[in-house]
C-alpha positions in Angstrom: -200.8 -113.3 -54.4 -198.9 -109.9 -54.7 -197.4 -108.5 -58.5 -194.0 -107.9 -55.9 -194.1 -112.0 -55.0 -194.7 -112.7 -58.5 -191.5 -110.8 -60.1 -189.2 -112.5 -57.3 -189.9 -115.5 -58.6 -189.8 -115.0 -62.1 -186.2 -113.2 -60.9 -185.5 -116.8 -59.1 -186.6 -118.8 -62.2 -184.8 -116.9 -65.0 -181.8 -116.6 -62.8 -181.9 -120.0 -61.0 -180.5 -118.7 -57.9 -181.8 -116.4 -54.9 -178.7 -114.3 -54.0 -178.9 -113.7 -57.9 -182.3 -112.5 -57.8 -182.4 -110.6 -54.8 -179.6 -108.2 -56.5 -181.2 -108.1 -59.5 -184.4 -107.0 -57.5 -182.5 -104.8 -55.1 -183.7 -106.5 -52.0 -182.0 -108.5 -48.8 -182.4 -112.1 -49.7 -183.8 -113.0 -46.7 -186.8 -110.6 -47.7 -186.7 -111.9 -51.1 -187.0 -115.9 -49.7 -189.8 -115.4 -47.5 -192.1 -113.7 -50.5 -191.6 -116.7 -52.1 -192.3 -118.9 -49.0 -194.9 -117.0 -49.1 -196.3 -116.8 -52.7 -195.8 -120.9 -52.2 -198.5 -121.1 -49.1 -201.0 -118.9 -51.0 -200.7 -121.3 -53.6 -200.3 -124.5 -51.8 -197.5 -125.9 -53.7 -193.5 -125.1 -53.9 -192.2 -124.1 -56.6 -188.7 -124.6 -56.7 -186.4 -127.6 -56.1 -183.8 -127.0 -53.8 -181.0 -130.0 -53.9 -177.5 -129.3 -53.1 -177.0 -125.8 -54.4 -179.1 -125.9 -57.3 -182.5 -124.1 -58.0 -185.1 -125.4 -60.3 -188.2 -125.1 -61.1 -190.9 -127.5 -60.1 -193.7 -128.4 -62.2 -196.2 -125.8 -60.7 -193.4 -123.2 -61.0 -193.5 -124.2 -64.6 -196.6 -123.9 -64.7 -196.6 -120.6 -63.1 -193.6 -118.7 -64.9 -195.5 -118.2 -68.3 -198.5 -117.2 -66.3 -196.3 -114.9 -64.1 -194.7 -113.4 -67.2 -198.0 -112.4 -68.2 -199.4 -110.7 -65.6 -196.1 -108.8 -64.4 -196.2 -107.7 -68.3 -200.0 -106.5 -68.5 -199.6 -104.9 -65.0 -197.0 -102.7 -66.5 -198.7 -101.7 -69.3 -201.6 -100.7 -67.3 -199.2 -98.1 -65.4 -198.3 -97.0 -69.0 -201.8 -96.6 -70.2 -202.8 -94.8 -67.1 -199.3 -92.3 -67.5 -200.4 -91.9 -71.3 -203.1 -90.1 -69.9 -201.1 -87.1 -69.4 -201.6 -86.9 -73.3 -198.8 -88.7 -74.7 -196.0 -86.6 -72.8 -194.7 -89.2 -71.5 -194.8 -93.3 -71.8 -193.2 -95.9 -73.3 -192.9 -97.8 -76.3 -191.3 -101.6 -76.6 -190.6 -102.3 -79.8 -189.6 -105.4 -81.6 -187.9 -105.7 -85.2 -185.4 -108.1 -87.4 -181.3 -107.2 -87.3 -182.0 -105.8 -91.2 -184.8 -103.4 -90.1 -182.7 -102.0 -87.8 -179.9 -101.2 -89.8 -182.3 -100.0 -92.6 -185.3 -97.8 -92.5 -186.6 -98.4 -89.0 -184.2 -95.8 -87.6 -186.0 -93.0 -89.9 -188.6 -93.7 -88.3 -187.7 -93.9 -84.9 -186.5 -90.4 -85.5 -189.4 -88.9 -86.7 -191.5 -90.6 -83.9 -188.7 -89.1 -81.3 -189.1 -85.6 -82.8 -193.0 -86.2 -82.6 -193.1 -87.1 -79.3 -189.8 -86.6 -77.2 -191.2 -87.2 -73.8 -191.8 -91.2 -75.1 -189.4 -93.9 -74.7 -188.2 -96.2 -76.9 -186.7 -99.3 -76.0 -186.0 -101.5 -79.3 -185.1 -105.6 -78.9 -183.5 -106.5 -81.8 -183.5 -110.1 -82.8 -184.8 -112.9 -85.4 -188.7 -113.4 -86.3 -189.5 -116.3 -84.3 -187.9 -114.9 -81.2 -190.0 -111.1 -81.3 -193.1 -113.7 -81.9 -192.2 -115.6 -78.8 -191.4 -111.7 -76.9 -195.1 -110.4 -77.4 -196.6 -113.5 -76.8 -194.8 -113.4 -73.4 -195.8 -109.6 -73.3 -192.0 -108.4 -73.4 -192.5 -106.2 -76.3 -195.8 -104.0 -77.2 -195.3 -104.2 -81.1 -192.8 -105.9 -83.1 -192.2 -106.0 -86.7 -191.8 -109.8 -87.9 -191.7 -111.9 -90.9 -194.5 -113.8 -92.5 -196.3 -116.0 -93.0 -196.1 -116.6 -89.2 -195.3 -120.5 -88.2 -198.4 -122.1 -87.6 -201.1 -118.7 -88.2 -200.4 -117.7 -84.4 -204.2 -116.6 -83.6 -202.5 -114.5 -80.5 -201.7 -111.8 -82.8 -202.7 -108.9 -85.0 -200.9 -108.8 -88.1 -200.6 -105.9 -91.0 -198.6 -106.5 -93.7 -196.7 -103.2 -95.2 -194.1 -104.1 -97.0 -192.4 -107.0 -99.0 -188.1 -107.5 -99.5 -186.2 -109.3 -101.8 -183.5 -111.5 -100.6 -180.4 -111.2 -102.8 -176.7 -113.4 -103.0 -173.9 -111.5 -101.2 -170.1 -112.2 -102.0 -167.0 -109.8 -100.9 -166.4 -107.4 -102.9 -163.0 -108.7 -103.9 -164.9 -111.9 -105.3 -167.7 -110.7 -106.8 -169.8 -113.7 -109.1 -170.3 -111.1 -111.8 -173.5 -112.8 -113.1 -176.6 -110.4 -113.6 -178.7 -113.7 -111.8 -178.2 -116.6 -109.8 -180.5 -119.5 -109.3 -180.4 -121.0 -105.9 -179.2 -124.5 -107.6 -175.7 -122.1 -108.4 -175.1 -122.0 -104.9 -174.6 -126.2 -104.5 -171.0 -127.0 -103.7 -170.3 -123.2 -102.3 -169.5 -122.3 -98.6 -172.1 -120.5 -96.9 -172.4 -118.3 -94.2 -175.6 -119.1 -92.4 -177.2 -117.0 -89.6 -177.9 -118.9 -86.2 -181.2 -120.4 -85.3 -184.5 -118.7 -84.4 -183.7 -116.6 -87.6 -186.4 -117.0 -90.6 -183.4 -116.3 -93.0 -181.9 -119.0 -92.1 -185.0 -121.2 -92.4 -185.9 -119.8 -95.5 -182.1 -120.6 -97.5 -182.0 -123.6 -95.9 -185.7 -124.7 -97.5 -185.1 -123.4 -100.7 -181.7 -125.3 -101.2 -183.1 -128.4 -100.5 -186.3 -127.6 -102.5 -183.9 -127.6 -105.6 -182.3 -131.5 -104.2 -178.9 -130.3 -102.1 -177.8 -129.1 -98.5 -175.9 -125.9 -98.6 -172.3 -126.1 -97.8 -172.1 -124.1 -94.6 -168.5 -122.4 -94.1 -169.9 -120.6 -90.7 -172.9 -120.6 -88.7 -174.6 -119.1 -85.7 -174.1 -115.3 -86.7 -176.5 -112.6 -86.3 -177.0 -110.1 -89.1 -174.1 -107.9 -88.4 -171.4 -110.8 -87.9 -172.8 -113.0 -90.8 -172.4 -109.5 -93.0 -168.8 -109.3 -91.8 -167.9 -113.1 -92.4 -168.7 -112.6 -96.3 -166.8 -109.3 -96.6 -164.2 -111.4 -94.8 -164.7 -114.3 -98.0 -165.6 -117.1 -95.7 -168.7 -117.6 -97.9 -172.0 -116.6 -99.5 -174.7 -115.4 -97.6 -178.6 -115.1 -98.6 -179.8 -111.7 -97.3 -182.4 -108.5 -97.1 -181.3 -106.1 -99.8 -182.3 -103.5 -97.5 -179.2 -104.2 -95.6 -176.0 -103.7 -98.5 -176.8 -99.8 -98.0 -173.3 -98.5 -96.7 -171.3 -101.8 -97.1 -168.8 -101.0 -100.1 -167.3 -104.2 -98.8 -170.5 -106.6 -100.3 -170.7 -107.0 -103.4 -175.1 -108.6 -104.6 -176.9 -110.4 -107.3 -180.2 -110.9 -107.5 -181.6 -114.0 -107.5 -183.7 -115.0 -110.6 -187.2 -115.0 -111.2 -189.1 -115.8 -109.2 -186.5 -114.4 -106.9 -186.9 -114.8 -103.3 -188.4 -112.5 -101.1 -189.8 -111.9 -97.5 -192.7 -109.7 -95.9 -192.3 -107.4 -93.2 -195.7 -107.5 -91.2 -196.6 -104.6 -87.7 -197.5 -107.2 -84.8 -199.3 -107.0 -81.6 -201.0 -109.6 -79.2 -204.6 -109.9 -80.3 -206.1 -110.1 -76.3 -204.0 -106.8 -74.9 -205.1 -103.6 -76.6 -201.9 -101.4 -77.9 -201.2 -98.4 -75.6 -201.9 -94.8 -76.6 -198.0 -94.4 -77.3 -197.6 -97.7 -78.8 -200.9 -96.8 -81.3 -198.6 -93.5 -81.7 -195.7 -95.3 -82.8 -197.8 -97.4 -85.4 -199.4 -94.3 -87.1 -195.7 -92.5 -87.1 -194.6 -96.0 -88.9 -197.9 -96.4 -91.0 -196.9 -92.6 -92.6 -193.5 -92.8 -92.7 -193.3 -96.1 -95.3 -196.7 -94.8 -97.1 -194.5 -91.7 -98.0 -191.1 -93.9 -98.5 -192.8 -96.0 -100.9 -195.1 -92.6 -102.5 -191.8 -90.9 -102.6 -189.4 -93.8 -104.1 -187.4 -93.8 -101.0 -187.8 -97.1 -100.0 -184.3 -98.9 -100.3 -183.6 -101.0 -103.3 -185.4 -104.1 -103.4 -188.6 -102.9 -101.3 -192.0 -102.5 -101.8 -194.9 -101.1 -100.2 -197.4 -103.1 -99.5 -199.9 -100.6 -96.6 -201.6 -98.1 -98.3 
């Protein structure tokens, strides 16, 4: 079994076609067929169906792809490790982090880190909690921030907690409720704007309206942070959000929710059986020190607290 074999057929599985995966992999499909013919004698079992056009996966290819996945993930990251030798002049860093970090203090950060150490590079994935959990467990990402508590105490990953949101009521601008408070029960009867699945936000409104006895009235659905943002400055609706994120939005108009509020914690992730890289350790420390002073400072946006010390 070859780490070449092994990445044609997680190119075959995730695009379900060979002429597909050969481009993808820059190879003649021909080539690109017989690794696999290949990989499927050392293994002693196919792993795709072929019938009438289609390509799926058999059961021992489903069996294989996570395991593939894995190893294709941990192979790089040994190349990286072994680069980061140089002394952190070059390397790379895959991180993970929620549509409102983005947009809010993870790009300070990224800066700093990019002055720190230019040579390094940053690839960010951008996407809700659950889905950055599933990424490092696959060994996509090296760190990712994420929302906790985690569903079900993954015991795959290293958690640190650093700091803690509140989630506040967003209306246009042009309809603003002009109430110093809300209580999630003021929200019954109201269109809602709701962000799509995989997102904890969504997870989170959806339990706390029916914790107070009614299902939200959802105008639109399916959005990511951006588009869900842009729906309520449009007035389809309400929206339950990160105050981080109203910073540069004249167009949104928030009101806190009353005590005991809502809120979310931002936790620093990593897979508890791969050991971060040098630049990936790098990145944590540059993070670590940039919040510590944010919060020290008072530069933390509204609505955030520091919870690392």
């Amino acid at each position: 079994m070859q780490l070449q074999q092994l990445s044609y057929f997680v190119a075959v599985a995730e695009t379900r076609h060979f002429t597909q995966a050969a481009e993808r992999m820059r190879v003649a499909q021909p080539s690109l067929s017989k690794q696999i013919k290949a990989l499927e004698a050392d293994l002693g079992a196919p792993l795709f169906s072929r019938a009438r056009g289609n390509v799926t996966l058999t059961a021992a290819g489903e069996a294989l792809l996570p395991l593939a996945r894995r190893i294709l993930a941990d192979a790089e990251t040994a190349r990286q490790e072994v680069a980061e030798l140089a002394g952190l002049r070059k390397g790379r860093v895959r991180l993970g982090a929620t549509p409102s970090l983005c947009t809010g203090l993870l790009a300070d950060a990224l800066a700093r880190f990019h002055r720190d150490y230019p040579g390094i590079e940053l690839l960010v994935e951008e996407g809700g909690s659950r889905d950055l959990v599933r990424a490092l467990a696959r060994g996509q990402i090296d760190l990712s921030l994420i929302i906790m508590p985690l569903q079900g105490d993954d015991p795959a990953l290293v958690t640190e907690e650093i700091l803690r949101e509140n989630l506040v009521v967003v209306t246009s601008s042009h309809e603003p409720l002009r109430k110093p408070y809300l209580r999630i029960e003021d929200l019954r009867g109201r269109p809602m704007v709701m962000f799509r699945r995989g997102y904890d936000l969504r997870e989170a409104t959806l339990a706390a309206c029916r914790q107070a006895g009614f299902e939200p009235r959802l105008a639109v659905q399916g959005g990511e942070m951006d588009a869900v943002l842009r729906f309520v400055e449009a007035g389809l609706g309400v929206a339950v959000v990160p105050s981080m994120v109203l910073d540069g939005r004249p167009g949104l108009a928030a009101t806190p929710l009353a005590p005991p509020g809502l809120s979310r914690t931002v936790a620093l992730a990593h897979r508890r059986d791969v050991e971060p890289t040098r630049a990936a350790q790098a990145f944590r420390a540059t993070l670590l020190a940039f919040v510590v002073e944010a919060g020290q400072e008072g530069t933390l946006p509204q609505g955030v607290e520091l919870i690392a010390e």
